[in-house]
FINU-867397 format. One line per field, with one value per atom (N, C-alpha, C, O): residue number from 1; residue in one letter; x, y, z negated; chain. Coordinates in nm, 3 decimals, always signed. Layout:
num NUM,... .
residu A,... .
xx X,... .
yy Y,... .
zz Z,... .
chaine A,... .
***
This chain:
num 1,1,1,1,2,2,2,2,3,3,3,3,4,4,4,4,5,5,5,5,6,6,6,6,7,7,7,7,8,8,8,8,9,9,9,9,10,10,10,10,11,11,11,11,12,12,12,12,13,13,13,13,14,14,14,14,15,15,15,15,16,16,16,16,17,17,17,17,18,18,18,18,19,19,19,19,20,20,20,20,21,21,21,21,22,22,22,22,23,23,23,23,24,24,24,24,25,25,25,25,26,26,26,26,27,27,27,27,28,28,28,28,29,29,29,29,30,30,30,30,31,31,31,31,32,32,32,32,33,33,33,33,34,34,34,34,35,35,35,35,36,36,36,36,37,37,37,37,38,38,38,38,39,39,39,39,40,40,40,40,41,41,41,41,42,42,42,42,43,43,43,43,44,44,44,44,45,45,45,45,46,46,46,46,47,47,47,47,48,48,48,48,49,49,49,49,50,50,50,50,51,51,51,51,52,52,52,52,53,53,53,53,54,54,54,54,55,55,55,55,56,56,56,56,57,57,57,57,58,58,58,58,59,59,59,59,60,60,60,60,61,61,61,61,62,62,62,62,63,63,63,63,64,64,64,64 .
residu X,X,X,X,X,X,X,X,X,X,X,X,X,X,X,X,X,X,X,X,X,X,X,X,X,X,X,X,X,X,X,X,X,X,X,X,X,X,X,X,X,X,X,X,X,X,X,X,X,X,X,X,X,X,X,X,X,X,X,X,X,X,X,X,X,X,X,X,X,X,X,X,X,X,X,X,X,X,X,X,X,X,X,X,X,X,X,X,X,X,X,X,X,X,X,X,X,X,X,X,X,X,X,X,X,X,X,X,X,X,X,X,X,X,X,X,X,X,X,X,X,X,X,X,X,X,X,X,X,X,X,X,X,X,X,X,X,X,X,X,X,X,X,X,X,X,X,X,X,X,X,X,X,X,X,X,X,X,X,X,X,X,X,X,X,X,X,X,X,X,X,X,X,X,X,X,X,X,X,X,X,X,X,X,X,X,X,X,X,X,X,X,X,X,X,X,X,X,X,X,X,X,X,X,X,X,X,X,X,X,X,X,X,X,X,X,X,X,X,X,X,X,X,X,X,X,X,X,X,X,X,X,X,X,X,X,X,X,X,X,X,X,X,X,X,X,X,X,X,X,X,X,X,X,X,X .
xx -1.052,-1.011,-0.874,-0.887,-0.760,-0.603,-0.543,-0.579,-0.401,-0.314,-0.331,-0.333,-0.339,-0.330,-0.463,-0.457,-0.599,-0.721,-0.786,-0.803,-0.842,-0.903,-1.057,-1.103,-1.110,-1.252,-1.308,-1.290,-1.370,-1.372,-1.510,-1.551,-1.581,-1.730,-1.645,-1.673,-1.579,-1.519,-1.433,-1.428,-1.386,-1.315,-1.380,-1.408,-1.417,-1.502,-1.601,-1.582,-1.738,-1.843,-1.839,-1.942,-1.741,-1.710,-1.708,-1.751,-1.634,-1.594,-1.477,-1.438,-1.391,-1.303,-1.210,-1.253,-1.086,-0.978,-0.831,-0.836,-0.743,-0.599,-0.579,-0.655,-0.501,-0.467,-0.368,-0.262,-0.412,-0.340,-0.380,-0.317,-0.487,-0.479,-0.681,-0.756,-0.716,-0.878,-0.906,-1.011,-0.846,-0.871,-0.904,-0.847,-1.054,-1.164,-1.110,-1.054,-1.114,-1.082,-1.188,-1.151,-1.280,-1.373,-1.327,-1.348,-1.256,-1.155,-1.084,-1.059,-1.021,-0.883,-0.912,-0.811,-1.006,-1.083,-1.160,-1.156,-1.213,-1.264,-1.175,-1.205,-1.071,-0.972,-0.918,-0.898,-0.892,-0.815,-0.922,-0.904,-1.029,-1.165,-1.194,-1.237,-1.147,-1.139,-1.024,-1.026,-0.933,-0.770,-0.684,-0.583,-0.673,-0.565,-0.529,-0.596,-0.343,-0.256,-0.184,-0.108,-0.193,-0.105,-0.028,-0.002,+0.062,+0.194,+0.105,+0.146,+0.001,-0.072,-0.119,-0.134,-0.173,-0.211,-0.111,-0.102,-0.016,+0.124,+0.158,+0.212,+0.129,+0.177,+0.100,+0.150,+0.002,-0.150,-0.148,-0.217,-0.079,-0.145,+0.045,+0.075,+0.129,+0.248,+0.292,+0.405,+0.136,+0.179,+0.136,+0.171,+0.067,+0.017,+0.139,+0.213,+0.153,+0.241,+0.146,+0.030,+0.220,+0.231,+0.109,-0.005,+0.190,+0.085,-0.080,-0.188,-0.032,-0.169,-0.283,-0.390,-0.233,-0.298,-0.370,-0.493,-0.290,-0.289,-0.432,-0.544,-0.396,-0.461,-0.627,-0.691,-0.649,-0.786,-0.862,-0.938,-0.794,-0.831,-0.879,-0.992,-0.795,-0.825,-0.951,-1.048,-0.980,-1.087,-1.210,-1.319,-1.220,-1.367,-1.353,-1.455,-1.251,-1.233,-1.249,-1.272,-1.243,-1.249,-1.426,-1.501,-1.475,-1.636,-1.694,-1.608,-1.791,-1.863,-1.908,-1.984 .
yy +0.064,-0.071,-0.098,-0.133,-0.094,-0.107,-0.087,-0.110,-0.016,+0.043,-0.018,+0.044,-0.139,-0.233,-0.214,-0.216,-0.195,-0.192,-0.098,-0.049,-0.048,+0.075,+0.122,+0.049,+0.207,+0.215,+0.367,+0.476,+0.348,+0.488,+0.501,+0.402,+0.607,+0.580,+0.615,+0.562,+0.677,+0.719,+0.596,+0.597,+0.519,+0.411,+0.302,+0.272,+0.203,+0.086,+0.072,-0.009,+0.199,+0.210,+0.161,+0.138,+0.158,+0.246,+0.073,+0.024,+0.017,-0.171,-0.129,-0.013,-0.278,-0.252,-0.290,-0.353,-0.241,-0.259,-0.255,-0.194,-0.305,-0.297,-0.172,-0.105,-0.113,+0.035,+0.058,-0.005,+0.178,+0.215,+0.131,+0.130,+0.064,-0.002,-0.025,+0.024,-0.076,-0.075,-0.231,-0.267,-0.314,-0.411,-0.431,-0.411,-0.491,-0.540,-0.659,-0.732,-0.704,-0.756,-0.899,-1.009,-0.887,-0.959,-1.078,-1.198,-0.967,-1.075,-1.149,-1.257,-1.053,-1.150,-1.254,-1.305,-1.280,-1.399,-1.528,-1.650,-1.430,-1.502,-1.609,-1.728,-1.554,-1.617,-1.743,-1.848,-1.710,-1.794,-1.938,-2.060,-1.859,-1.950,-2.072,-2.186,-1.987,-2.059,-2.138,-2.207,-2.166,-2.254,-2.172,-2.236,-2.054,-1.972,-1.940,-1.924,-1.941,-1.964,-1.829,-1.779,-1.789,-1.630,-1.619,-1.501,-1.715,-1.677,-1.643,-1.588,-1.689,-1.642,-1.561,-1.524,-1.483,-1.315,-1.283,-1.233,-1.302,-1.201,-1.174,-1.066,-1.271,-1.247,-1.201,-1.151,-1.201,-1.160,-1.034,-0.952,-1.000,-0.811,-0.796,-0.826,-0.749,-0.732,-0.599,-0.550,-0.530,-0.420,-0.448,-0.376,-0.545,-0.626,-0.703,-0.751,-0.710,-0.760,-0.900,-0.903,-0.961,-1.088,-1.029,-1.063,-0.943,-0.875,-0.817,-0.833,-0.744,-0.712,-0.782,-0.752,-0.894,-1.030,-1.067,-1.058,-1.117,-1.176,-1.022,-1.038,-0.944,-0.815,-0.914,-0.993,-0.880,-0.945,-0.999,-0.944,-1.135,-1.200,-1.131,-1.157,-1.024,-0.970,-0.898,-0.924,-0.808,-0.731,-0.851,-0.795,-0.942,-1.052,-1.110,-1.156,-1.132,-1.176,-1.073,-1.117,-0.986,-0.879,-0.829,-0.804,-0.818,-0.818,-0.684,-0.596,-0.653,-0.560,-0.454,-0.358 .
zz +1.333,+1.366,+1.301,+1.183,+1.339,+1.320,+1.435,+1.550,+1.366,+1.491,+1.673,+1.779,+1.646,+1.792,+1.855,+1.978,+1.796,+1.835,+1.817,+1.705,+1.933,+1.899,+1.967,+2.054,+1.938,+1.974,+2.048,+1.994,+2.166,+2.203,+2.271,+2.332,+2.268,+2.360,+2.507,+2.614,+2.495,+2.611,+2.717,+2.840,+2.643,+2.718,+2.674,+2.557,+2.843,+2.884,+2.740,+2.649,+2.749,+2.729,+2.530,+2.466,+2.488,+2.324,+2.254,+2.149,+2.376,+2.347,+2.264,+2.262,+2.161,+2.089,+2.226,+2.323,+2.212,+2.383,+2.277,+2.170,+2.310,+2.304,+2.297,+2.368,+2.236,+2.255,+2.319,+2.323,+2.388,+2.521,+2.646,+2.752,+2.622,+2.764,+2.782,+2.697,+2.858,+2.885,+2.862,+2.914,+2.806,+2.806,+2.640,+2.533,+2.698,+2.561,+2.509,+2.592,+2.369,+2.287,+2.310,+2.268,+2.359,+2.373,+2.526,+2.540,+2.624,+2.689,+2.680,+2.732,+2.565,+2.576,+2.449,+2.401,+2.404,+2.317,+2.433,+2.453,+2.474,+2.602,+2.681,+2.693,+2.727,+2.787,+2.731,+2.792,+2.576,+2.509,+2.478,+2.483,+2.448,+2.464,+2.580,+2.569,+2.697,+2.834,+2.822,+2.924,+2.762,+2.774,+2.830,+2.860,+2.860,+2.875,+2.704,+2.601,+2.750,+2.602,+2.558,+2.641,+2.481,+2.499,+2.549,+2.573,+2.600,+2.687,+2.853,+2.955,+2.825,+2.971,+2.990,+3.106,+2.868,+2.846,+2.887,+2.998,+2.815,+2.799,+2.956,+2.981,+3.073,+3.182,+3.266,+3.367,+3.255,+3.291,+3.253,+3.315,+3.159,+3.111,+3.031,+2.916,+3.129,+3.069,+3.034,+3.035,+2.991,+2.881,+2.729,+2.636,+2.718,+2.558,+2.534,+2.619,+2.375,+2.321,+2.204,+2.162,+2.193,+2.129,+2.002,+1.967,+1.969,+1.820,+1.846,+1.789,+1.958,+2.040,+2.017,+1.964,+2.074,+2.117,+1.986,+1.984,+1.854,+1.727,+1.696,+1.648,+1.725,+1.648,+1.706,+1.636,+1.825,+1.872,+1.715,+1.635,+1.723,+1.575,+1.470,+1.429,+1.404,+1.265,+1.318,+1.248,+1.430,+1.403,+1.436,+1.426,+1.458,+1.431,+1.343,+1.292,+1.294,+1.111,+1.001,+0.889,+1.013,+0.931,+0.860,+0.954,+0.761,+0.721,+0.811,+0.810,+0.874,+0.886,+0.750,+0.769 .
chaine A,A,A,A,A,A,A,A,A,A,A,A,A,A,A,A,A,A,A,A,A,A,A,A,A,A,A,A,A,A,A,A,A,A,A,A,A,A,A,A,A,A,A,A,A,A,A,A,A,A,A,A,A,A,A,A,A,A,A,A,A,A,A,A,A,A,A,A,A,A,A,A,A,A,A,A,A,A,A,A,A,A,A,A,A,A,A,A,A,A,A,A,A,A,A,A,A,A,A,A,A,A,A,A,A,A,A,A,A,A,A,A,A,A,A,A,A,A,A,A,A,A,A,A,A,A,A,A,A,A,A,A,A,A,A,A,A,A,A,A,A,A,A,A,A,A,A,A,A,A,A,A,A,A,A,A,A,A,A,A,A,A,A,A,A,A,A,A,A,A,A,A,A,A,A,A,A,A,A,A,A,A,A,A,A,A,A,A,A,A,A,A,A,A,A,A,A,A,A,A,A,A,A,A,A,A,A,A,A,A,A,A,A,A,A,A,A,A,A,A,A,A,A,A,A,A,A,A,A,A,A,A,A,A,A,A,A,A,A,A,A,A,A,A,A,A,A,A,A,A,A,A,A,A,A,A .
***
């Protein structure tokens, strides 16, 4: 994936998650999807950083 995103069968069933933390990438798209704004992640999950967040993006933009 890239430094911020990472992939594990072992952690929440081998989903892409924030690294270092269990939270799927697919949430925190979700969220933003729903009208929550990154400053609302950011307070919602105040071990993700701003970049974290941005990372989400590149790995569903990125080609298979």
């Amino acid at each position: 994936m890239n430094d911020q995103i990472t992939a594990s069968p072992l952690v929440c069933h081998g989903q892409a998650c924030i690294h270092g933390t269990r939270i799927p990438v697919r949430q925190v798209l979700r969220m933003l999807a729903c009208g929550d704004s990154v400053e609302d992640l950011l307070q919602e999950f105040p071990s993700v950083t701003r970049e974290d967040i941005l990372a989400c993006f590149d790995v569903t933009t990125k080609p298979q």
